[in-house]
N, C-alpha and C positions, 0 to 999 in steps of 0.2 A: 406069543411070548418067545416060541424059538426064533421068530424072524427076528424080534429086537435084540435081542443077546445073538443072535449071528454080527447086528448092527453093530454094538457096541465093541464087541470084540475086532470085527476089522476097524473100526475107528484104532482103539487103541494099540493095535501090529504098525497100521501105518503111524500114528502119530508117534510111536516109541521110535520106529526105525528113521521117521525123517528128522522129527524132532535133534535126536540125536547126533544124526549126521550133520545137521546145520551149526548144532553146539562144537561138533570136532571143525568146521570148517568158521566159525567162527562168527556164524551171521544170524539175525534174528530171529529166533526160534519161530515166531508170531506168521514169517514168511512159511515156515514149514508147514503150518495149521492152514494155511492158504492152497500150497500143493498136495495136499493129502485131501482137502477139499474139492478141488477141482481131481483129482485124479479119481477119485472115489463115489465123484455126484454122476446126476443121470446124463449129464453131457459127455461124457469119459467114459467109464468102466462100469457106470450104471449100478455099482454094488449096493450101494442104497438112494432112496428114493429120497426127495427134497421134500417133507411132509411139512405140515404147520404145526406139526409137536415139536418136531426138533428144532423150526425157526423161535418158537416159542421159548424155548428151552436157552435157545441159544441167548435173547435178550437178555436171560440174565446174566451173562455175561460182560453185557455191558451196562447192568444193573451196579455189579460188584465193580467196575471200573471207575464211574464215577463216582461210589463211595470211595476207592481211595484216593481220587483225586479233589474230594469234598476233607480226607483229613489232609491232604496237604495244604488244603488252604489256609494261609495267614493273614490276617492283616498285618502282624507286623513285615512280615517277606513281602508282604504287598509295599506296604511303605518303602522299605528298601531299593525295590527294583521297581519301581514308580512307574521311570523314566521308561523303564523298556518293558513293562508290562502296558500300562496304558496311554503313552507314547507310541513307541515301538510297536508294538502289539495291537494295540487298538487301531493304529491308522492302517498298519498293515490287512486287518478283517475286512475293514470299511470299504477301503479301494478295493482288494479283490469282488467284493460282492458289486463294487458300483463298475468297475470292468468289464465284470460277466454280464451287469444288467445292460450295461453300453453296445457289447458286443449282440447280445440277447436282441435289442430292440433295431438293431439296424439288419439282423436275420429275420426280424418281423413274428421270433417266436415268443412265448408265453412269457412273461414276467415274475411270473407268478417260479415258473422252472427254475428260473434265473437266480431267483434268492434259494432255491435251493441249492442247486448246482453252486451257485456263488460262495456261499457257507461251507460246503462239502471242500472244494477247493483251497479256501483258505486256511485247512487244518493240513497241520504236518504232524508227524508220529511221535508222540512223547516217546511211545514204549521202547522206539529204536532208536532215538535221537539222543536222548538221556542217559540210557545205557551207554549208546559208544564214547559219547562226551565226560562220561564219567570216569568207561576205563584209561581214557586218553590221560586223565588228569589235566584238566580245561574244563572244569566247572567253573572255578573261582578266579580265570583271569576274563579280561572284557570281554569277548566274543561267546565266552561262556557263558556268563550273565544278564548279555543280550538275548541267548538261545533260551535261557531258563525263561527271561519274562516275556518274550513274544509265547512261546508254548502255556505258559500261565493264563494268559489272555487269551489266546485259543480255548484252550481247555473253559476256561471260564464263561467264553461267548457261546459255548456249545449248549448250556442252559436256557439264555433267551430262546435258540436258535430252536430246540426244542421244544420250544413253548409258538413259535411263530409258525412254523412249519404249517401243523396241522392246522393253525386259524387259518392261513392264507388259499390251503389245500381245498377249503370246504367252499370257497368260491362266494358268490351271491352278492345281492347290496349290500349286505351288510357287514362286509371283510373289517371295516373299521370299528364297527360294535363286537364282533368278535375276537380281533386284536384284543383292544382294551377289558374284556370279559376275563380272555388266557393272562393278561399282564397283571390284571388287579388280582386274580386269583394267586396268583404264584407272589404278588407282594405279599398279600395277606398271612397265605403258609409261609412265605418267609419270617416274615415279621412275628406273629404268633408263634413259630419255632425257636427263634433264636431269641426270644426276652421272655418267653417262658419255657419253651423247653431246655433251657442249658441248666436251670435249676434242677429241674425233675431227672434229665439225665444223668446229672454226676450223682444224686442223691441217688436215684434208682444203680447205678452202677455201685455206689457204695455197697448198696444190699446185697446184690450178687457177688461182688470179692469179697467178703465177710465169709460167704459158706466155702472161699478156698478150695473151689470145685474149677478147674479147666474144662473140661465138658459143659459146666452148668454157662461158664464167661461163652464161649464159643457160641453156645444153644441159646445165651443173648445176645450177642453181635449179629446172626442171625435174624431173629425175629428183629430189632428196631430197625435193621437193612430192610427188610422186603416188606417189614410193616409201613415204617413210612412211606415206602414206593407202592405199596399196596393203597394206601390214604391217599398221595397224590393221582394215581390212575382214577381213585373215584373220585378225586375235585374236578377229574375234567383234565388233566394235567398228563405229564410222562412220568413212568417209571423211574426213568432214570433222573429225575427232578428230584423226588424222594431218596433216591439212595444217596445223592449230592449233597442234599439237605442234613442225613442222618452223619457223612462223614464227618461233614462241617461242623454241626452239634461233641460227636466222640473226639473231635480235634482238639475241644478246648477243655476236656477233663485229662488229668493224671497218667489215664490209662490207653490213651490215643496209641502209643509205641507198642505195648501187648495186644492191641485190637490190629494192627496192624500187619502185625506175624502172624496173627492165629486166621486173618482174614486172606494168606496173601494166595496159600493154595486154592482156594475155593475162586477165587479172583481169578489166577494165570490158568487152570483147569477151564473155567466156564468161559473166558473171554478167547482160550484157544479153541473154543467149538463155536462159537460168535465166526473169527476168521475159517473155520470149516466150514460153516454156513453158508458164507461170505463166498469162498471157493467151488460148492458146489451150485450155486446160479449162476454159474461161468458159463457161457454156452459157448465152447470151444470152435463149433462151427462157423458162425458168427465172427468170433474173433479170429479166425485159420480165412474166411473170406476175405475178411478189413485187415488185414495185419499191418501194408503199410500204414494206414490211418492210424491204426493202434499207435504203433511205433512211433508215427509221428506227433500225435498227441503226450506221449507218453514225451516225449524231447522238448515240445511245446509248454505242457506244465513244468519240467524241469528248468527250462531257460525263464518261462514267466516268471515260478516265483524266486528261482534265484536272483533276477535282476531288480524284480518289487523289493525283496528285503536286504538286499547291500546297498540299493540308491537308499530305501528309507532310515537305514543306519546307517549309512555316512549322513543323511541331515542330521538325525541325531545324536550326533557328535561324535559318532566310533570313528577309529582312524581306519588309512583305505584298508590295510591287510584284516585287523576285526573284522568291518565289513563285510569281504569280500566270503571268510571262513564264515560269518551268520549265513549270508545267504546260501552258502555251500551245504551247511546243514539244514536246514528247512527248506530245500526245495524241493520238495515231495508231498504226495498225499499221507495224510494220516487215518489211523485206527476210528476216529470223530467222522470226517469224513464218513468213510465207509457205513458209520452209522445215518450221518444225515441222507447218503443216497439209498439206505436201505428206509429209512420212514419215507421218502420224497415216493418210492418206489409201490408201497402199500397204500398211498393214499394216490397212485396213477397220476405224478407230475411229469414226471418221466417216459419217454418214449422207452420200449423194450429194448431196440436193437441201440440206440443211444444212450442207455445204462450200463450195458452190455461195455460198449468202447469205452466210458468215461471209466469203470468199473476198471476194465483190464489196463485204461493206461495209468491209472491211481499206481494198482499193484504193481507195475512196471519201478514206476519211478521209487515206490518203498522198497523195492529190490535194489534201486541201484544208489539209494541212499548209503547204506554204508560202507561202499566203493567213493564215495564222492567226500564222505568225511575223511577216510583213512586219507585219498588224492588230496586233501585241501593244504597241506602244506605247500609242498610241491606247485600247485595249481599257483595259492598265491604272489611265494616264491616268483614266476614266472611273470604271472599279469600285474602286477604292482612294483615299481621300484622304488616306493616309499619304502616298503617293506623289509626291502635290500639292505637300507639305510638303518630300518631302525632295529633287523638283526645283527646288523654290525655292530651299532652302539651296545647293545645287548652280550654281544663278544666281549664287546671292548671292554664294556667293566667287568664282568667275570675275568678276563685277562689280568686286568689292572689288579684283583684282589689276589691272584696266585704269582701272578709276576715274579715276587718276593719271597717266594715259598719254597722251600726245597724239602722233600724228603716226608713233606705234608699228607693229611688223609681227607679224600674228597667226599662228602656227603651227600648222596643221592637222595633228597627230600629231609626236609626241615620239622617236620612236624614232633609231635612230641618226644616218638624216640629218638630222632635226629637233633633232638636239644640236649636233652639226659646226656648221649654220649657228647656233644661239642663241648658240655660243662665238663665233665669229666678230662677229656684228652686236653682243657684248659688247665687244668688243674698238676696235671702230667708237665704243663707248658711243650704241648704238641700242636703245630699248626694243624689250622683243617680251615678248608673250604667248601660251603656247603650250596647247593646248589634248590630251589624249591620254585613252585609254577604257583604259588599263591600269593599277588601280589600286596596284600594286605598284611600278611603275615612278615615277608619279606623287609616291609616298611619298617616296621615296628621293631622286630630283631637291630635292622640293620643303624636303624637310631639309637638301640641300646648299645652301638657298639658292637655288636656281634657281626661274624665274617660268613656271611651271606648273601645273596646273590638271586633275583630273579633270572631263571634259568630251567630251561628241560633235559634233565640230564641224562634220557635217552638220544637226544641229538647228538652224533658224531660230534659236530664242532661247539657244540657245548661243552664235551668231554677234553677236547684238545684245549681249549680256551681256559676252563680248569686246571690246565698243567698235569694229566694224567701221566705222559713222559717223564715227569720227574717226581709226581706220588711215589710213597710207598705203603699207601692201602686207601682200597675204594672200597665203601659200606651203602651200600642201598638199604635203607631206612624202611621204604613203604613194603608191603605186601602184597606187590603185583607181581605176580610171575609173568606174567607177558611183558612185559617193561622192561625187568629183571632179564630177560633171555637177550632183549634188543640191546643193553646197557651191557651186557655179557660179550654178546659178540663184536660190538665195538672197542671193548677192549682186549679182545681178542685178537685183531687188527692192528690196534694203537699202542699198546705195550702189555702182548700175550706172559710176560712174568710178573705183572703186575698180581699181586693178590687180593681179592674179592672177596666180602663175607656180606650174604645174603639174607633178609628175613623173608621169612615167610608164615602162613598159618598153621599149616601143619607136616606132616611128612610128606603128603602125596606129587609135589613134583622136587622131590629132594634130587634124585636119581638123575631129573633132566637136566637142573641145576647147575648139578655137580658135573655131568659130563658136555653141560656149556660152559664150564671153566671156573665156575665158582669155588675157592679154595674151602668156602666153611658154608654149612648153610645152618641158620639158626630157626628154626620153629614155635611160634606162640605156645602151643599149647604144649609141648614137650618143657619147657621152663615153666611155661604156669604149675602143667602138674609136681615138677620136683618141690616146686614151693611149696605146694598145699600138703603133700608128702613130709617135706621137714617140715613143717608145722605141726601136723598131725602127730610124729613121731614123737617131738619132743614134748607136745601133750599128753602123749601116754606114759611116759616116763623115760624114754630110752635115750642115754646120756648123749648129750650132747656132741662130745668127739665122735661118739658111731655114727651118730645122724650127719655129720659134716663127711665121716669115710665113704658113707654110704653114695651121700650123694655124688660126691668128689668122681668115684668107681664109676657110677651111671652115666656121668657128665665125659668123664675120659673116654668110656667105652662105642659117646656118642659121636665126639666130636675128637674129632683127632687133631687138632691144633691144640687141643686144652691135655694129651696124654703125657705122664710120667713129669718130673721135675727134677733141676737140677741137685744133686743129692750134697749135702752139707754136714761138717762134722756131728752137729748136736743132733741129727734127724731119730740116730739108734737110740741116740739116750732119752729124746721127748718120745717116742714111741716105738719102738722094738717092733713091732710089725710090719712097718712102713719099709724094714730091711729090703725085704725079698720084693719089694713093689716097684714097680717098673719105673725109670726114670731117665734124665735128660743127660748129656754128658756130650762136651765140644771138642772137637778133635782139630787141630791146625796141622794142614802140611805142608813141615818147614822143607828146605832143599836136600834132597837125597830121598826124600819118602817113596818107594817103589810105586807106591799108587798113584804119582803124579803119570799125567796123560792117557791114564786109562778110564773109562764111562762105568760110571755105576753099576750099569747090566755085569761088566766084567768082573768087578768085584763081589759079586755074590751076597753081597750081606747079607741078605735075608734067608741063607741056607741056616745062619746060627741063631734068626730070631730077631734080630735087628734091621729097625727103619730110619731109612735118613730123612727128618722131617724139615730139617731147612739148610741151607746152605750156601754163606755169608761169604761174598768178593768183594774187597776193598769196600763201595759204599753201597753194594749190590746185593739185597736178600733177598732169597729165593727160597718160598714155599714149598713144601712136598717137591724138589727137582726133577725133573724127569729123567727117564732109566740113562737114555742115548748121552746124559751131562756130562764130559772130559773133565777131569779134575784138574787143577792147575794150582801152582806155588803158593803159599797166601791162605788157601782155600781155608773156612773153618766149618768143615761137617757137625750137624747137630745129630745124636746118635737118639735112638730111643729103645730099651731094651733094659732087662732086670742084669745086676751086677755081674755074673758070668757071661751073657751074651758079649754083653760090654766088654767086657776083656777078651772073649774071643774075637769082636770084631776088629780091637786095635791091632791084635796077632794077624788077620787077613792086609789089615793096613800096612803093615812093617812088613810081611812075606811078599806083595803082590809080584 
């Protein structure tokens, strides 16, 4: 007992520390659960021993994985992406295994290897390919779309692939009656699952949401995962065929999206000791002997299947630069993979010390996977002068809609906050040009009339092409702070007084935000709560004008573009309290004002309580100004401070 709890505990010291550090450096966690593997198995530091509990253990890791890739399956997302699921995707599998079998038989080795290795190879990493394509925002244009259904068809070919394995592994006459034994068995439990278990599962799922127990949902998400993987390992079949099977079935009830969440920890926990696993069969001496072979296998599968999948996507219609960015992301091995050479590995198709290299130049190339996605702009850019071309035209019309524009607000994404506020500042009759990377959305808008623009409004000359030089307010729409930071510092660059107001989800990277140049940052959940707050409020009874003061207070206190207001005769008489409350007040300095040519620093305002919040030059405003500002003729300072500050500060203005 103590030896396992010593195990368990350096498992999770290492996984927390590397984990971590790869989350600050930005790269796949799943890599980390590989390094803490190999650092910590008996080829390394020997801390714990490679037992058959813990490979055991580990499987179900990739139990809970195909379950969730059994609920993403659709038919209808299958119908959609058709062309590059089973086009793209499918011929992509093919050739690689008929390749490997080509190359396999003029080495004059096993064939039998070959469809393993072949299948192992043709998997690339959802887990990290999805993720980076996601943050990029490049799901939803072509190159996107092509990634999503080649990895669907991978993912999906990983079923037979597990069903074929161990038939071909057991050798004999009779590989062709054993084939067909694994295929009929697994049509069967298909078939018998999905035309009568879709009934029984929603109905049994009925029963269990009924008693409104989370615990009780959970303790069944469980049991129908590892039961039906439990029922397929006794047809004869894999685990991970069952858990496939069970996602497939909870995909097409109500409750797919809750099964989902409540599933995803037990998923990324188990599937990260699966790549521990995976790490510690690393036999480091092995690969410290081969290293260049490593290396160059590891360059080998990269150049293979990046060039497999940009020629098979330009036949399939993508244009060169799509292309060239598909094959730039799936040229690596994948988490599938990894699985297929670990069954190929227990049934001894595989040579040791040739597990070993194909093993380390797999993990190689998913290391340098997301160096190759972030490169792929630039890459293309380079090797493509199609490309050149049709980011120019891409300029050009984004140019063409601000052209016309002066004094405009540029929209960093279209989506639905990005529409609310275009209707709005419509209504104002304020230009805005918006900018969004979903070409479908795009369409649609842009036929209704509205001024939008396919475009990534992180790219410098996207921004310039936009008319940011002659904006006067950029709003970034989405909720990426990484995006947000890149679209911060280019216009930082591009026109550093421009003003910026940022969304984001909550407070936690306000601070960074803010001191990337962001003039405002607005937060989901700090609005949502005031809502639910006035609401509440004026449910209980508490009149109406308190609950608008209240809020008003919270909102000033939070965001300082929304502090104090310009004060008006009737303000003391609609409410007497409002007197003493801090407000807005413009000051012009006409010729002779002593404060002319002196920097805000000098003037001291803020010795009496007063902030200067903007500060208006001929057609020039300027948010929060900075300290070093010279004042000059014209100027109109916007003051903010309760009525005596105010007055004192006009007294520093007239003495200076």
């Amino acid at each position: 007992m103590g030896d396992t709890l010593e195990s368990v505990l350096i498992l999770l010291v290492s996984g927390v520390l590397v984990v971590g550090l790869f989350r600050k450096l930005h790269l796949p966690p799943l890599l980390g659960y590989l390094l803490v593997g190999v650092a910590v198995g008996p080829f390394a530091l020997a801390w714990i021993p490679d037992t058959d509990e813990g490979r055991q253990l580990a499987e179900f890791g990739v139990v809970f994985l195909m379950f969730s890739i059994g609920l993403e399956f659709s038919l209808s997302k299958l119908f959609q992406l058709r062309r590059a699921v089973f086009g793209l995707g499918g011929t992509q599998v093919v050739l690689t295994i008929a390749l490997v079998l080509a190359v396999a038989a003029m080495a004059g080795a096993s064939w039998r290897a070959a469809v393993a290795l072949g299948g192992a190879l043709a998997m690339s990493s959802t887990a990290i390919v999805l993720r980076i394509v996601a943050e990029r925002m490049q799901l939803e244009t072509p190159h996107g779309r092509d990634i999503v259904g080649v990895l669907l068809f991978q993912d999906l070919a990983v079923v037979p692939l597990l069903i074929v394995v161990p038939a071909i592994a057991q050798g004999g006459g009779e590989l062709a009656w054993r084939l067909a034994l694994a295929l009929a068995k697994a049509t069967v439990v298909l078939v018998v699952l999905l035309f009568v278990g879709q009934r029984l599962m929603r109905g049994w799922f009925h029963i269990v949401a009924r008693r409104r127990s989370h615990e009780l949902f959970i303790l069944n998400v469980l049991l129908i995962t590892l039961g039906l993987a439990w029922l397929t390992q006794r047809a004869g079949l894999s685990l991970a065929l069952g858990a496939f099977l069970a996602g497939m079935l909870i995909a097409e009830t109500e409750y797919r999206h809750q099964v989902e969440e409540d599933i995803r920890p037990f998923r990324d926990v188990l599937l990260g000791l699966f790549f521990v696993a995976m790490g510690m069969r690393l036999d480091l001496g092995t690969i410290a002997a081969n290293l260049p072979l490593v290396l160059a296998l590891a360059a080998l599968l990269i150049a293979f299947k990046f060039g497999l999948v940009a020629v098979l996507a330009r036949l399939f219609g993508a244009g060169p630069g799509a292309a060239l960015r598909t094959g730039l992301a799936l040229a690596q091995g994948g988490e599938f993979g990894l699985v297929l050479i670990s069954q190929a590995q227990s049934f001894a198709l595989l040579e040791r010390e040739l597990l070993q290299l194909v093993v380390a130049a797999m993990l190689l190339s998913m290391l340098a996977a997301p160096f190759l996605i972030h490169a792929s702009d630039r890459l293309v850019m380079r090797w493509s002068r199609a490309e050149w071309m049709l980011q120019s035209l891409a300029l050009h019309r984004v140019a063409a809609q601000s052209l016309a524009t002066e004094r405009h607000v540029v929209l960093c994404g279209y989506g639905r906050t990005g529409q609310r506020l275009a209707h709005l500042l419509e209504q104002e009759r304020i230009e805005c040009v918006a900018l969004d990377t979903d070409p479908e959305r795009v369409r649609g808008a842009a036929a209704a009339g509205e001024r939008v623009v396919f475009g990534d409004a992180s790219r410098r000359e996207m921004l310039i092409a936009a008319g940011i030089a002659r904006a006067s307010v950029l709003v970034i729409t989405f909720s990426d702070t990484r995006l947000a930071l890149r679209i911060l510092h280019h216009v930082g660059e591009l026109n550093p007084t421009l003003p910026v107001i940022v969304r984001t989800v909550d407070d936690a990277d306000m601070d960074e935000l803010i001191a990337a140049g962001a003039a405002e940052v607005v937060p989901e959940t700090f609005e949502s709560s005031l809502m639910l707050a006035s609401h509440a409020l004026v449910l209980l009874g508490v009149p109406l004008k308190r609950v608008v003061r209240r809020i008003r207070d919270v909102r000033e206190h939070r965001y300082s573009l929304m502090r104090g207001f310009f004060h008006g005769g009737t303000d003391e008489a609609e409410d007497p309290d409002e007197a003493r409350e801090p407000r807005l007040q413009s000051v012009t300095l006409v010729p002779g004002t002593p404060a002319l040519g002196r920097s805000l620093a000098d003037l001291r305002l803020d010795d009496v309580g007063v902030q200067v919040t903007a500060l208006r030059r001929r057609e020039l405003r300027l948010i929060s100004p900075d300290s070093q500002t010279t004042l000059q003729e014209g100027d109109v300072l916007v003051l903010l401070g309760r009525p005596e500050q105010l007055a004192a500060a006009e007294m520093l203005l007239s003495k200076a």
